[in-house]
C-alpha positions in Angstrom: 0.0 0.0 0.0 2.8 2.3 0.8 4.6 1.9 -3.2 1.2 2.2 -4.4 0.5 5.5 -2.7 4.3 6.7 -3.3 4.1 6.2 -7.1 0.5 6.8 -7.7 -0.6 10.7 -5.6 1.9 12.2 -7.1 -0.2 14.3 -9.0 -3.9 15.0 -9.6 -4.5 13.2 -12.5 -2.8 10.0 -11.6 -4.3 10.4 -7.9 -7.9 10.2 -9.3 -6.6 6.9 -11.6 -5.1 5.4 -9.0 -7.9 5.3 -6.3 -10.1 4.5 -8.9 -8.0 1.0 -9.3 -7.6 0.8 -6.5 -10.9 0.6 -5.4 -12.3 -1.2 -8.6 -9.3 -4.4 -7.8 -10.5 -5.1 -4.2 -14.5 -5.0 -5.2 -15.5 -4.9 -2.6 -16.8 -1.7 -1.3 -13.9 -1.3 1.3 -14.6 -4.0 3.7 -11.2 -5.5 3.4 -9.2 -2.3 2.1 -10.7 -0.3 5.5 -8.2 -2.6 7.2 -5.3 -1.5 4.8 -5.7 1.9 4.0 -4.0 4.1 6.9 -4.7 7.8 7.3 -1.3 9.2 6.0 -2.7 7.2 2.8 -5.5 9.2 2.8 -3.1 12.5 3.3 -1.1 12.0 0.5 -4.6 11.3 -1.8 -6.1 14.3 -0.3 -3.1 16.7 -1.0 -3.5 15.9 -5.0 -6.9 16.8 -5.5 -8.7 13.6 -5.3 -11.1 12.3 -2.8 -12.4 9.1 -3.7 -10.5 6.6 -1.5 -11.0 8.8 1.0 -14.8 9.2 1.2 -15.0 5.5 0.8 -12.7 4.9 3.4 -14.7 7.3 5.8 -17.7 5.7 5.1 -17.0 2.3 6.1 -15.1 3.6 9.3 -18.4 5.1 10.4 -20.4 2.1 9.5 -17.8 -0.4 11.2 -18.0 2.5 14.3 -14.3 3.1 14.2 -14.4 6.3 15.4 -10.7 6.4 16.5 -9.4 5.5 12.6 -12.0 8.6 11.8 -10.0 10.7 14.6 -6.6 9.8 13.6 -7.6 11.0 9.8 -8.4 14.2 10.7 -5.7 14.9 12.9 -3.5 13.4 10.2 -4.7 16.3 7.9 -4.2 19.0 11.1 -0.5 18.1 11.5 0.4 17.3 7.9 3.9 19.6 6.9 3.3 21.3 4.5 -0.4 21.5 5.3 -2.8 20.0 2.8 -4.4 23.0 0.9 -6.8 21.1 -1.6 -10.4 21.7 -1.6 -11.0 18.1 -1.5 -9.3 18.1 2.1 -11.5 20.8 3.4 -14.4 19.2 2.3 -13.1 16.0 4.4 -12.5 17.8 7.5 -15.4 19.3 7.4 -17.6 16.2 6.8 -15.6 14.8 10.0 -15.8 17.8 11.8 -20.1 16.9 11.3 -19.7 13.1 12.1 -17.8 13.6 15.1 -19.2 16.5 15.8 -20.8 15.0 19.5 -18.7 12.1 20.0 -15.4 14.1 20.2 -16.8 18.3 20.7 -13.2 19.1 21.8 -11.6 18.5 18.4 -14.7 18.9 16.0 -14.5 22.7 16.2 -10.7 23.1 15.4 -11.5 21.0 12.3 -14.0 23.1 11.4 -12.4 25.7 11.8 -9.4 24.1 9.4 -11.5 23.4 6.5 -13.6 26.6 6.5 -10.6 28.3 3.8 -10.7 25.3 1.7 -14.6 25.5 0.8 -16.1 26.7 -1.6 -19.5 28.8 -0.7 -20.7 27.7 -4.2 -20.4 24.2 -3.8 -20.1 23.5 0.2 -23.4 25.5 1.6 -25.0 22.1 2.9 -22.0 20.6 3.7 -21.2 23.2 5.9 -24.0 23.9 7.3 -24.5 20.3 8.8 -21.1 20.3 10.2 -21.7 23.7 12.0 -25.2 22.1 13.1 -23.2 18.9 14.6 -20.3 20.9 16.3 -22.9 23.2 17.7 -24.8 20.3 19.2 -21.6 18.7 20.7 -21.0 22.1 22.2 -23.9 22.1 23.8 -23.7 18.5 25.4 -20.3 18.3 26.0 -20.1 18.8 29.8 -22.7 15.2 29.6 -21.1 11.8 30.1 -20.4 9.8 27.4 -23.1 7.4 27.8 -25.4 10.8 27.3 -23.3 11.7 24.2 -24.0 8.2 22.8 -27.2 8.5 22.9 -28.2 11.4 22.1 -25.7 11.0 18.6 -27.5 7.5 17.5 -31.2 9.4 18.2 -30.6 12.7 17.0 -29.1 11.4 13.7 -31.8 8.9 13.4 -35.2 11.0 14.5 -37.6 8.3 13.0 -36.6 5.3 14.8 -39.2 4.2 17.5 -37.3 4.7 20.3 -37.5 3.7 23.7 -37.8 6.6 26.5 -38.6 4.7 29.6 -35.1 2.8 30.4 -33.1 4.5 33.0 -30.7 5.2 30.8 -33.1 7.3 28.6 -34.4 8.8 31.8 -31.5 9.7 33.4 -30.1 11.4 29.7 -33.7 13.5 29.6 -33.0 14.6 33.2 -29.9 16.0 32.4 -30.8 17.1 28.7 -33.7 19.5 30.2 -31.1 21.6 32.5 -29.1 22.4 29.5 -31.6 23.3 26.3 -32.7 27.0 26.4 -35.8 28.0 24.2 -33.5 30.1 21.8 -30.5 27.5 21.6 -30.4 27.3 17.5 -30.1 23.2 18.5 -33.2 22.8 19.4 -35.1 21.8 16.4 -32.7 18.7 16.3 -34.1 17.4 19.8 -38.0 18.6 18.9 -38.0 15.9 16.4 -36.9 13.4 18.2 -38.3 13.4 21.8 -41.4 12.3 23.1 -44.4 15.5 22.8 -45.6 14.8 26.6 -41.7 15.7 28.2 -41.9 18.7 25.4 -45.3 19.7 27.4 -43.6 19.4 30.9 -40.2 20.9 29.7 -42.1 24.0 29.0 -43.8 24.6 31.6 -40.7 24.9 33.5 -38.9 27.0 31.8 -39.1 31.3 32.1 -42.7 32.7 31.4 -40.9 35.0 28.7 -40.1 32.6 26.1 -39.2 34.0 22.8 -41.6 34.4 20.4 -40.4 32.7 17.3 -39.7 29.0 20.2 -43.6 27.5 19.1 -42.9 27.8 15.3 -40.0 25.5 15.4 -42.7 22.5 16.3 -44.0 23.2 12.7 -41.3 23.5 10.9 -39.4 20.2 9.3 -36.1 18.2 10.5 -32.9 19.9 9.8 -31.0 17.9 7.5 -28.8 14.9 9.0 -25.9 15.7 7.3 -23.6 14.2 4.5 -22.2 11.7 6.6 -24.7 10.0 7.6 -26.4 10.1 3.6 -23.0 7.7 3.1 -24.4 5.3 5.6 -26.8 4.1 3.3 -23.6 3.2 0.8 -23.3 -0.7 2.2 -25.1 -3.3 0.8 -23.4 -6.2 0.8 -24.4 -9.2 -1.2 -21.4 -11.4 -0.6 -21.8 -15.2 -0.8 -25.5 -15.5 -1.3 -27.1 -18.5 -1.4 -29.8 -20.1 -3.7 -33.6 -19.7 -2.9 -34.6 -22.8 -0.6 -36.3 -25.6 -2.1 -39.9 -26.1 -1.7 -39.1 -29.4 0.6 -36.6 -27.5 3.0 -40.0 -24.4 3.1 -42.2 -27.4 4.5 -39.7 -28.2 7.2 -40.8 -27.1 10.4 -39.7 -24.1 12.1 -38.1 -23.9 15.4 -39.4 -21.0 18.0 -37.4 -20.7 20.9 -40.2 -20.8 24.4 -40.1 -17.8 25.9 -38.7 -16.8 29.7 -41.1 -18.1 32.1 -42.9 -15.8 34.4 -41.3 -15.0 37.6 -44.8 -16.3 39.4 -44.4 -19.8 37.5 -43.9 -22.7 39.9 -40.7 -24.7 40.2 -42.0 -28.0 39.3 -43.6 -26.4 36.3 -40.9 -25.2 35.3 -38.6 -28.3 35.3 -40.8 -30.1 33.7 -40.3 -27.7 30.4 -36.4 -27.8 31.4 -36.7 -31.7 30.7 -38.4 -31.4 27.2 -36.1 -29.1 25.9 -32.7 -30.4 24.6 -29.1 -29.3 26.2 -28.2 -28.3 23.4 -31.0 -26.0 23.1 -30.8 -25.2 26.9 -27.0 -24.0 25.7 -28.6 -22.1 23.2 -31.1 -20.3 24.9 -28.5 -19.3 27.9 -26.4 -17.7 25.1 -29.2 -15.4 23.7 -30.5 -14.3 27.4 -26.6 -13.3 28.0 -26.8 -11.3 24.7 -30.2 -9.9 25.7 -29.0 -9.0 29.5 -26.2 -7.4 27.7 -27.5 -4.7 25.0 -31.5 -4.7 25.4 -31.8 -2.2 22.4 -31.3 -5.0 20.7 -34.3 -7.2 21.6 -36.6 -5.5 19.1 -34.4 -5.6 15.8 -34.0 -9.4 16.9 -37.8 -10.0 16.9 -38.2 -7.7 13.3 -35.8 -9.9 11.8 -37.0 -13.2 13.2 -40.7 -12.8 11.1 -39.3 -10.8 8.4 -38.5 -11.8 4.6 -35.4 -11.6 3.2 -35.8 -7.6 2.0 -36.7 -6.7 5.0 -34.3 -8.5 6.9 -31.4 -6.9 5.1 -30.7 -3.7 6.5 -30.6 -5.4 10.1 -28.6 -8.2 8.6 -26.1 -5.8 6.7 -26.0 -3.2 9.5 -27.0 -0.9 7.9 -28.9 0.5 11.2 -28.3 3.0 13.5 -28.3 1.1 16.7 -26.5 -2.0 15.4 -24.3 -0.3 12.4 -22.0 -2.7 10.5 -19.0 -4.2 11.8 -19.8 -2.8 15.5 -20.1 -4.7 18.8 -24.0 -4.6 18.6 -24.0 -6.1 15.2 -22.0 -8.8 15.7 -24.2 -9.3 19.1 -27.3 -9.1 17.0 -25.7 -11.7 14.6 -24.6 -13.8 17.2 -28.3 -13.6 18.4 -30.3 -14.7 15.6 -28.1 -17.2 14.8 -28.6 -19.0 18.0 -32.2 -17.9 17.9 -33.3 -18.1 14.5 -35.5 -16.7 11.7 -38.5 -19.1 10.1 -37.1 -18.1 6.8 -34.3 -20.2 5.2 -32.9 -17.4 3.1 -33.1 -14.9 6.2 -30.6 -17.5 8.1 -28.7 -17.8 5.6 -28.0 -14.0 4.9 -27.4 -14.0 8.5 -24.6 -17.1 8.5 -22.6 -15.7 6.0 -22.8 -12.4 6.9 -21.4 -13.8 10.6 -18.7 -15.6 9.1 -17.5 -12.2 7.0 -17.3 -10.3 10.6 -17.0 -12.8 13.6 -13.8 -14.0 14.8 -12.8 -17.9 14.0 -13.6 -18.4 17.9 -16.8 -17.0 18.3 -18.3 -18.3 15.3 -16.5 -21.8 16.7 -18.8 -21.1 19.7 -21.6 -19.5 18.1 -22.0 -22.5 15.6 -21.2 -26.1 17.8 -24.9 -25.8 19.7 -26.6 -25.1 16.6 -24.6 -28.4 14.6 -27.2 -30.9 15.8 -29.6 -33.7 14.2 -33.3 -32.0 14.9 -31.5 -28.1 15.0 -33.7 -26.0 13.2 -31.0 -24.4 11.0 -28.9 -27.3 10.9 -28.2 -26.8 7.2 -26.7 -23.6 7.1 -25.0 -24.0 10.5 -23.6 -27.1 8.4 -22.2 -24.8 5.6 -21.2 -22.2 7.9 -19.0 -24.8 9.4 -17.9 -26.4 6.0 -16.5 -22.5 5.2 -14.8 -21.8 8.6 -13.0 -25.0 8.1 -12.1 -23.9 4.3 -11.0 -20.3 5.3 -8.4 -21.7 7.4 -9.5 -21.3 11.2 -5.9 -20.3 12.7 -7.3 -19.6 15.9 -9.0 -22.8 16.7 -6.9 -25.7 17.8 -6.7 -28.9 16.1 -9.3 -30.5 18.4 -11.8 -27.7 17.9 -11.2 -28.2 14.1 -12.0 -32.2 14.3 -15.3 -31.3 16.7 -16.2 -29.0 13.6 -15.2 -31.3 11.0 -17.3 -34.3 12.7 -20.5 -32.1 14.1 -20.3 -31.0 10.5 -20.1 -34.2 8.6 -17.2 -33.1 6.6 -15.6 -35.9 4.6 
């Protein structure tokens, strides 16, 4: 990567060549060159006019949630000697300046700040004015902890979503959130369209009888735009090893549904009894997806969407191409973890699901995710079978040879 970028951005022309191979020999929408491409990469792209590697490369760091690689960019581009000067880096920095804009309000307004001689008022005005939007926000909420922060960035980005308001996480963030919004704070509109109309109600009657005129206006007026960033979130859909349409025998197979938790009131004897009748295999399974559960709740709902939906609608949960579980990030590989011990009716929909797994989980936990699912009356035994069957022919260096011959024999593997 280091000759490529030495003998290719040395000049504008062959910059814009070069990323373009570069991105059109991996194929893959920057899943695998993420992990390659460093930010003094980037640098050297940005300082000849081109910005194609880099906006890719941005894009699938915010999807994958590696804020830190987003970070290091744009302090890349703040230390650079001589300093990058192209348009094309302004616009960068000030697309990060937006992204990062709450997550890291210390730094977001120095890169702001940087890129505002690179733009262009002709061809930057949105751009621009979603960054200063973002940076304002983290301004106003950076004396919250970081929980606070995190929420509020997946919500406000993300008004739509149905989200829940009653956890005591949510609670304690609307507690703190009231003492710091005024009625003229130009932020505002952002959190009208996202919080619940009753605490809206109760908020303002607390506040100063001599509200400003022009505050019950902003209830009519639309959502500000989210911002350029998160417009590339909806870049990822990947496709990668899909498997055929099941057979009309395999959609007459019965579907497995896991029993739910019993009620805290049920008796003990009751309650063995349904122990008995379930498998330990399954009993291994189930313990698995309460841990996951117990461990990121937000979750629970995506889990049950994806468990009764088709194979359209399962995709942008599958892909991560969600706020709440974005690609590549802890709570995706949870939520894939999750369905695959507790699985969808549809045959394509666990599929989708396997092979997206095997793309992002580590050898070892798909090792672990897979061995309770690799048995005779398992409801997905057949693409827990294949699953296996590619582990095994991607190499697995991190399982031992014993763990390999459990595989290869739960499997059936010749």
């Amino acid at each position: 990567m280091n000759r490529f970028c030495q003998q290719a951005y040395v000049n504008p022309e062959l910059a814009h060549q070069g990323s373009q191979s570069l991105l059109a020999a991996f194929d893959d929408r920057g899943l695998w060159l993420s992990n390659l491409v460093q930010p003094l990469h980037l640098v050297a792209e940005l300082r000849q006019e081109s910005c194609l590697l880099a906006r890719m490369m941005v894009t699938q760091w915010t999807h994958q949630g590696e804020t830190h690689k987003l970070v290091r960019l744009a302090e890349a581009l703040m230390e650079a000697q001589p300093p990058v000067l192209s348009h094309e880096a302004g616009q960068v920095m000030a697309l990060l300046a937006g992204l990062l804009g709450i997550l890291r309000a210390d730094h977001a307004s120095r890169w702001l700040a940087a890129s505002l001689p690179l733009l262009k008022d002709s061809v930057d005005p949105h751009l621009l004015s979603d960054a200063r939007q973002w940076v304002k926000v983290g301004q106003l909420l950076a004396s919250l902890p970081q929980e606070d922060r995190l929420l509020w960035n997946r919500r406000l980005r993300d008004p739509e979503d149905e989200w829940e308001w009653e956890s005591p996480e949510a609670l304690a963030a609307l507690r703190r959130i009231g003492r710091l919004l005024k009625q003229d704070d130009e932020s505002l509109p952002l959190f009208l369209e996202v919080l619940p109309p009753a605490w809206w109600e109760l908020w303002r009657e607390h506040r100063p009888a001599d509200e400003p005129p022009g505050f019950a206006k902003w209830f009519a007026q639309p959502a500000f735009a989210l911002g350029l960033g998160l417009g590339m979130a909806g870049v990822l859909s990947v496709s990668w090893l899909l498997s055929p349409s099941p057979s009309a025998e395999e959609e007459k197979q019965k579907s497995f549904a896991f029993r739910a938790v019993q009620p805290a009131g049920q008796n003990q004897t009751d309650e063995s009894q349904k122990k008995t009748e379930v498998p330990a295999y399954m009993q291994s399974r189930l313990a698995e997806a309460a841990k996951i559960e117990v461990a990121m709740p937000e979750l629970k709902r995506m889990h049950a969407l994806v468990k009764e939906a088709n194979p359209s609608e399962a995709d942008p949960y599958v892909q991560g191409n969600t706020t709440i579980a974005k690609a590549g990030t802890a709570q995706h590989r949870a939520l894939l973890r999750w369905l695959i011990l507790d699985p969808p009716q549809d045959a394509a929909v666990r599929a989708a699901i396997n092979k997206t797994a095997l793309r992002l989980l580590g050898f070892k936990e798909m090792y672990e995710t897979l061995v309770p699912c690799l048995q005779p009356d398992s409801p997905d035994l057949k693409e827990a079978r294949e699953s296996a069957s590619l582990l095994l022919a991607l190499g697995a260096e991190d399982l031992t040879e014993e763990q390999k011959r459990n595989l290869t024999q739960l499997a059936e593997l010749k």
